[in-house]
N, C-alpha and C positions, 0 to 999 in steps of 0.2 A: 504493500500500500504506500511505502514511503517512498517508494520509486514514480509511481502516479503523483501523489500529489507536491513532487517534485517537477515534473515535467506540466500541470497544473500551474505552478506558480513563473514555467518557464513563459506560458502565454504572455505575448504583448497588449497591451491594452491598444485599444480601437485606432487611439488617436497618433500612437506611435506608426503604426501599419500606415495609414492615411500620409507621414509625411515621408513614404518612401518615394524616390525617383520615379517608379511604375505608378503611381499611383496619382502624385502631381503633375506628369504630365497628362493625364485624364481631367483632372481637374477645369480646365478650357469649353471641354467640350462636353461631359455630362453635370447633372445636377448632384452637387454635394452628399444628398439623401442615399442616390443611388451607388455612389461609391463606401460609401459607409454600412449601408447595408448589406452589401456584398463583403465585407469585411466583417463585418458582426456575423453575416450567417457563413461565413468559412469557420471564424473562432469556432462558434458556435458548435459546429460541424467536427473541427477538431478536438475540441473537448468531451465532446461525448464519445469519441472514438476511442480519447484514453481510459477514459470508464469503465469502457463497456466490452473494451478485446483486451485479450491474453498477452497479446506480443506487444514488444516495448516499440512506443514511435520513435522513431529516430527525432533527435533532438533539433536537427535542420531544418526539418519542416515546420519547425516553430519559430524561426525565427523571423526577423518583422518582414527582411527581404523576399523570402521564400512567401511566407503569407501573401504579401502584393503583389508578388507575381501571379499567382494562381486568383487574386482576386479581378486584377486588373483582367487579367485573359478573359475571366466571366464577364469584365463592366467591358469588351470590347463587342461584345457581342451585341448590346446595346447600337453601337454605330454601324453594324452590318443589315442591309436588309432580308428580313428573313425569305419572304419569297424573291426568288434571282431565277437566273438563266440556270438551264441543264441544258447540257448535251446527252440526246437521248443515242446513247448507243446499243439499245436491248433488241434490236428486231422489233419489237410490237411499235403499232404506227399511231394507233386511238391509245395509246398509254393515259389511262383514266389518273394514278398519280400523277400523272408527268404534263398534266393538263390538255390531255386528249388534242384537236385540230390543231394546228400551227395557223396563225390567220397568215392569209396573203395580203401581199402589199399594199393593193388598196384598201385594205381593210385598216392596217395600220395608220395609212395617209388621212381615211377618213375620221379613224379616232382622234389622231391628233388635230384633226380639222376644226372637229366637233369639241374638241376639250381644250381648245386653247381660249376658247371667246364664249358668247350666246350663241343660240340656234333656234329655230323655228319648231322643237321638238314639240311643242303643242301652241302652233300659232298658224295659220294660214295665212300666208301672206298677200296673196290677192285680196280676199276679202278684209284682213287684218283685224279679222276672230278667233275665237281661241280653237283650235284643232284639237285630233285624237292622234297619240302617241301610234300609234298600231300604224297609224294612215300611210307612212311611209314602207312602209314595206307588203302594203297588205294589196296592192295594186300589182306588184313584181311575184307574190305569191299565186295570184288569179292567173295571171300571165305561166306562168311556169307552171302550174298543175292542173290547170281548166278548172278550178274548183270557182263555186258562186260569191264566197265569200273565206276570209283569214282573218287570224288573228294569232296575237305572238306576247309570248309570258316568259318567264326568266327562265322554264328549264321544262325538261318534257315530262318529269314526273307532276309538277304544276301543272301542265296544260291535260294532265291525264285527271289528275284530279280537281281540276275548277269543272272540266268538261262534266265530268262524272256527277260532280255538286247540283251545277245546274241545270243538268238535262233529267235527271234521276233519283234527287232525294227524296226520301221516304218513298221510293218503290224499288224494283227488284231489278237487276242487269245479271241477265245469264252468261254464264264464262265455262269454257271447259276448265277440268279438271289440271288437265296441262299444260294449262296458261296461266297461273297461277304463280307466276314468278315471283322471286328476291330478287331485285337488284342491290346495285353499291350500296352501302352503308346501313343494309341490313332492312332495307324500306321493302317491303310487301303488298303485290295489290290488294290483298284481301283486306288489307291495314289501309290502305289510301280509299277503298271504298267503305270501306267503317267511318274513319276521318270525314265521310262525304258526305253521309248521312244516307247511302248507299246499300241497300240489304243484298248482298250476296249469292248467287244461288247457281251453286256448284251442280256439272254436268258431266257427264263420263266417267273412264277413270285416267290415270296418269296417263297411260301409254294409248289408249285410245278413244277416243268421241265421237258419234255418228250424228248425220241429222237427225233424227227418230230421239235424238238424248235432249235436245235443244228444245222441238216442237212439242216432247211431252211437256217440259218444264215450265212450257208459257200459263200465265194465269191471268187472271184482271189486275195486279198489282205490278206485272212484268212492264217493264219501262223500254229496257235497251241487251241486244243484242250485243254482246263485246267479245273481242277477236283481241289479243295479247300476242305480240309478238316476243319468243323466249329468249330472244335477245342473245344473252350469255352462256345458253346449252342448250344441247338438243338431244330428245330421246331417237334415238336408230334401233332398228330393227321391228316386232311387231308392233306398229304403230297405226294410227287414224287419226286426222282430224278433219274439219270440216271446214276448207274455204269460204272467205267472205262470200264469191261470188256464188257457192250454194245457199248459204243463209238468208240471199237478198231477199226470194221469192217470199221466203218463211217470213221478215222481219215486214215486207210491202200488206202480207194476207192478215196480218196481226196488228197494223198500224203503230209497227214500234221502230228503235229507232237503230240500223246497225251503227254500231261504232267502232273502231279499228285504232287500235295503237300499233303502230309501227316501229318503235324503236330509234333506230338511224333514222331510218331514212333516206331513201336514194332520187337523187331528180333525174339520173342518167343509170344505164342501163351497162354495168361494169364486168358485165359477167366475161366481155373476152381478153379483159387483163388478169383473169386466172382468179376470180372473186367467184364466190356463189351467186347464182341466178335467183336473183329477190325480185317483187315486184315492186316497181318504183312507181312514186306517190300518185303521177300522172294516169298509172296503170287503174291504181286502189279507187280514185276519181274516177273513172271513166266506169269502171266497173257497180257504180252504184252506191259506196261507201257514203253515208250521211256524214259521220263523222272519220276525220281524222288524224294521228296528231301524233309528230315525231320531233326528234332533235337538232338543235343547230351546228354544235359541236363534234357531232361522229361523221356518219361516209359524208354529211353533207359540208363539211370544211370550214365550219366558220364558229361564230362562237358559241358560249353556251346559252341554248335559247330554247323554248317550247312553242311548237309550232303547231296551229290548228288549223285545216282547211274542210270545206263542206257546203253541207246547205243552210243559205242564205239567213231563213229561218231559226235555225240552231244557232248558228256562228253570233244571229244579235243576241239571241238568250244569255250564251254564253259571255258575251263582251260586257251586259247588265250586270251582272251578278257580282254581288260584292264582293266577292273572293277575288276577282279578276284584279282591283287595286292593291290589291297585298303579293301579288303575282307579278306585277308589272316590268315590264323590262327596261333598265336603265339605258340614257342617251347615249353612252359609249358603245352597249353592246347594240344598240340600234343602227348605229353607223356603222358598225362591223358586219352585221348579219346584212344592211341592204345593199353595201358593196357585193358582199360575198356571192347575194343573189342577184346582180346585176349579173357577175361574169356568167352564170348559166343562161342568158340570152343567146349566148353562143356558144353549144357544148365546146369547143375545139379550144375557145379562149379560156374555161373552165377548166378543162383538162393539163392547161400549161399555165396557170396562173395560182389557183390553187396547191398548194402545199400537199394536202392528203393527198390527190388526186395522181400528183405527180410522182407520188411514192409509189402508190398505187399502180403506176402504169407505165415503174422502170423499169429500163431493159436490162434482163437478168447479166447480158455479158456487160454491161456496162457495170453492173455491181462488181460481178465479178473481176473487172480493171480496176474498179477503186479499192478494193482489198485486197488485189495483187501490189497496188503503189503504198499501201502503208505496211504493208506485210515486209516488202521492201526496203525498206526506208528504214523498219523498226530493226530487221536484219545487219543492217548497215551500222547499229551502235552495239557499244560494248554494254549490254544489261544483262542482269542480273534475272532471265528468263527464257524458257523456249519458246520461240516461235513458229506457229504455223499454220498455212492456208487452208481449210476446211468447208467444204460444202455447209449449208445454212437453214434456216426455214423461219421467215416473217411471219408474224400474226397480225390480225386488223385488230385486236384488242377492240377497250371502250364499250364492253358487250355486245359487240358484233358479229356474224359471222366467227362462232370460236370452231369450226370445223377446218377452216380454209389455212391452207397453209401456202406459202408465196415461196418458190423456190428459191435461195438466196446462197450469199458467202459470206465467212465469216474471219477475224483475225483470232488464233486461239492461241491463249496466255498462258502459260506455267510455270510459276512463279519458282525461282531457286531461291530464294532465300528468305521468303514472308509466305505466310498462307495466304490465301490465295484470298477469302474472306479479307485478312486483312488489306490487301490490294485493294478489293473492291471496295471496302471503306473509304482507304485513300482517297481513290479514286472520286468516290461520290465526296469527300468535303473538302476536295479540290477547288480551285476558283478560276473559272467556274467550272461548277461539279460535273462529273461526266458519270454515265447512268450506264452499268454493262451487265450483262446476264453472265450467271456462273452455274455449269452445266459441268456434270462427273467429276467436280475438283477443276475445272479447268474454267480461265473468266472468255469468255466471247466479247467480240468487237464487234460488232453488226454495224455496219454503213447506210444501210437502207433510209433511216428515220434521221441521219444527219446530214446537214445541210452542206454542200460543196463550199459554200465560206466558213465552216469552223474545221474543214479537215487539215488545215495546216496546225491549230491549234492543236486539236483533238493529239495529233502527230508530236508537237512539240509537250502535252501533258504527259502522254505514254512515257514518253521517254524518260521525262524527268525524273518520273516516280521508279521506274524500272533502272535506271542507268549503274551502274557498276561503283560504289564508292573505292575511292582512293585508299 
């Protein structure tokens, strides 16, 4: 005990810590509280260490230097912003951490447009009345999916559940059994139609649904016909389910309403760059869907936004209903989504302007050159790993299409003197961080989802961290 409360009386007090070198020169630039605090909850920290473990602390780590050093690293953290740039080098292209679409250009241009000054975001300016936020984008939605009417919320589990609210509260929406999805963060439809004020009313079983399950389940309470797209898995092998466009007939004889959540969402038709053949929105349109409502951020490239198109009737319901202002999509992301949806006026300028898209519908030998040039390059220094070139496979992530796999190449890392984990740490709290898959002990480099202007970087981080010390 007399060894503890020797090492106990070794602590410096607060103010001593504070007028160390690390710690004044912080003083400029944060608020006194916060470096004091940081310093009280290290002590803190320390002292309860010597209490409470068996082995002696070394007596350095108490002194005032040693303290403010480890304080000040915490109070630097403070002037770092926490969300930054990644370099996404995993293969997955919708990387839902990684903030899923990369906006293009104009989309950039127009945010900064829109967020340097005012804008007309709800102002019309011919008449110089006051406007609706949606107005701008919801003229390029019509245009692009034939549908009668749009409307646009901050995200697609919103526009699933404003839709749901006020098409359907207090009566019934039939859903198969396996459509009943989780998505991210643990959110459930049967939980967003609860939230809705939405009763439930489960048809089929998991692996399969007939019509005959749908038309018994109709009653005088039954509201809406609803179609879930699984987004992030799929059942294979004895399976059934039952197409919007068999349901129609059923939901037209019943006077109710079908509804269709799609997920992505696609405005273009990707299936010959090696993607699953989905139907895209214009299709689900055409086909009779009343309602329907996908995302901005996944196959459609722009940001994150919830998107509803349909008939005319439903769309004002829905645009009424209070829920829809607590939903609402902020100016930036409005300037970002109506770029994004300008460039599909012309698929071809869509195709090369967009980020996703582009990823989406690169040429596998071309990958395979840029992972020949860093493979190369990386060969070329003296580091402290094996390198080598290795056949690939992308995902579209972002709960999309998790079937589809994109033939790719990869750089494969084996690390001689760190594990391989710790690498990939490294790696990620790099500045800026780079993001890489580690697969049988060994880290991959995937090109795919990085941008031709960070691969000189990308090039010069590898190295750093991998290089051979003296």
């Amino acid at each position: 005990m007399s060894g503890r409360q020797d090492l106990l009386r070794t602590i410096p007090a607060i103010d001593r810590v504070l007028r160390e070198k690390s710690m004044l020169a912080l003083a400029q630039q944060l608020p006194q509280e916060i470096l004091s605090h940081a310093v009280q909850k290290l002590i803190a920290s320390l002292r309860q260490e010597i209490l409470t473990t068996e082995e002696n602390i070394s007596p350095e780590r108490l002194l005032p230097t040693a303290i403010a050093t480890v304080a000040a690293a915490h109070c630097r953290e403070f002037l770092q912003p926490s969300l930054r740039k990644v370099i996404n080098a995993t293969g997955t292209l919708l990387h839902t951490n990684l903030g899923r679409a990369p906006l293009s250009p104009q989309s950039l241009r127009a945010i900064n447009d829109v967020a340097a000054g005012y804008s007309n975001l709800e102002f019309e300016l011919d008449s110089g009345c006051r406007g609706q936020r949606f107005s701008h984008v919801e003229r390029l939605l019509k245009q692009l999916t034939g549908a009668e009417a749009a409307f646009v919320v901050n995200n697609n589990s919103g526009a699933v559940l404003l839709a749901l609210t006020a098409l359907g509260k207090g009566r019934e929406a039939v859903v198969s059994r396996g459509e009943l999805v989780e998505i991210g963060g643990a959110f459930r439809i049967p939980e967003v139609m609860e939230a809705g004020g939405v009763i439930l009313r489960e048809v089929g079983s998991s692996n399969r649904t007939h019509l005959r399950d749908y038309q018994q389940a109709i009653s005088e309470n039954t509201a809406i016909l609803l179609k879930v797209h699984t987004s992030n898995y799929r059942i294979v092998g004895f399976t059934k389910e039952v197409p919007a466009r068999e349901l129609l007939p059923v939901a037209r004889e019943h006077d109710l309403i079908l509804m269709e959540d799609l997920g992505s969402g696609l405005l273009l038709d990707l299936s010959g760059y090696g993607l699953e053949r989905e139907p895209t929105v214009p299709e689900v349109v055409k086909a009779g869907v009343d309602v329907i409502t996908f995302s901005g951020d996944k196959l459609l490239g722009g940001p994150q936004a919830g998107l509803i198109v349909g008939r005319a009737d439903l769309i004002k319901k829905i645009r009424k209903h209070p829920l829809a202002r607590a939903l609402r999509i902020d100016k930036l992301t409005l300037a970002a989504l109506e770029s994004t949806l300008r460039l599909y006026l012309q698929p071809e300028q869509a195709l090369q302007e967009l980020p996703v898209l582009q990823m989406f519908s690169a040429d596998p030998e071309l990958q395979k050159q840029r992972c020949q040039h860093l493979y190369e390059q990386l060969s070329a220094e003296a580091l402290d790993a094996e390198i080598a070139l290795v056949e690939d496979i992308s995902r579209v992530g972002g709960g999309a299409m998790p079937l589809t796999e994109l033939s790719d190449w990869a750089v494969e890392i084996n690390p001689l003197v760190k594990r391989t984990a710790d690498l990939a740490k490294q790696l990620r709290t790099f500045s800026p961080a780079v993001v890489t898959r580690v697969q049988n002990d060994r880290l991959l480099v995937n090109l795919r989802a990085v941008f031709a202007t960070e691969e000189a970087l990308l090039t010069q981080i590898l190295i750093s961290v991998l290089k051979k010390e003296d």
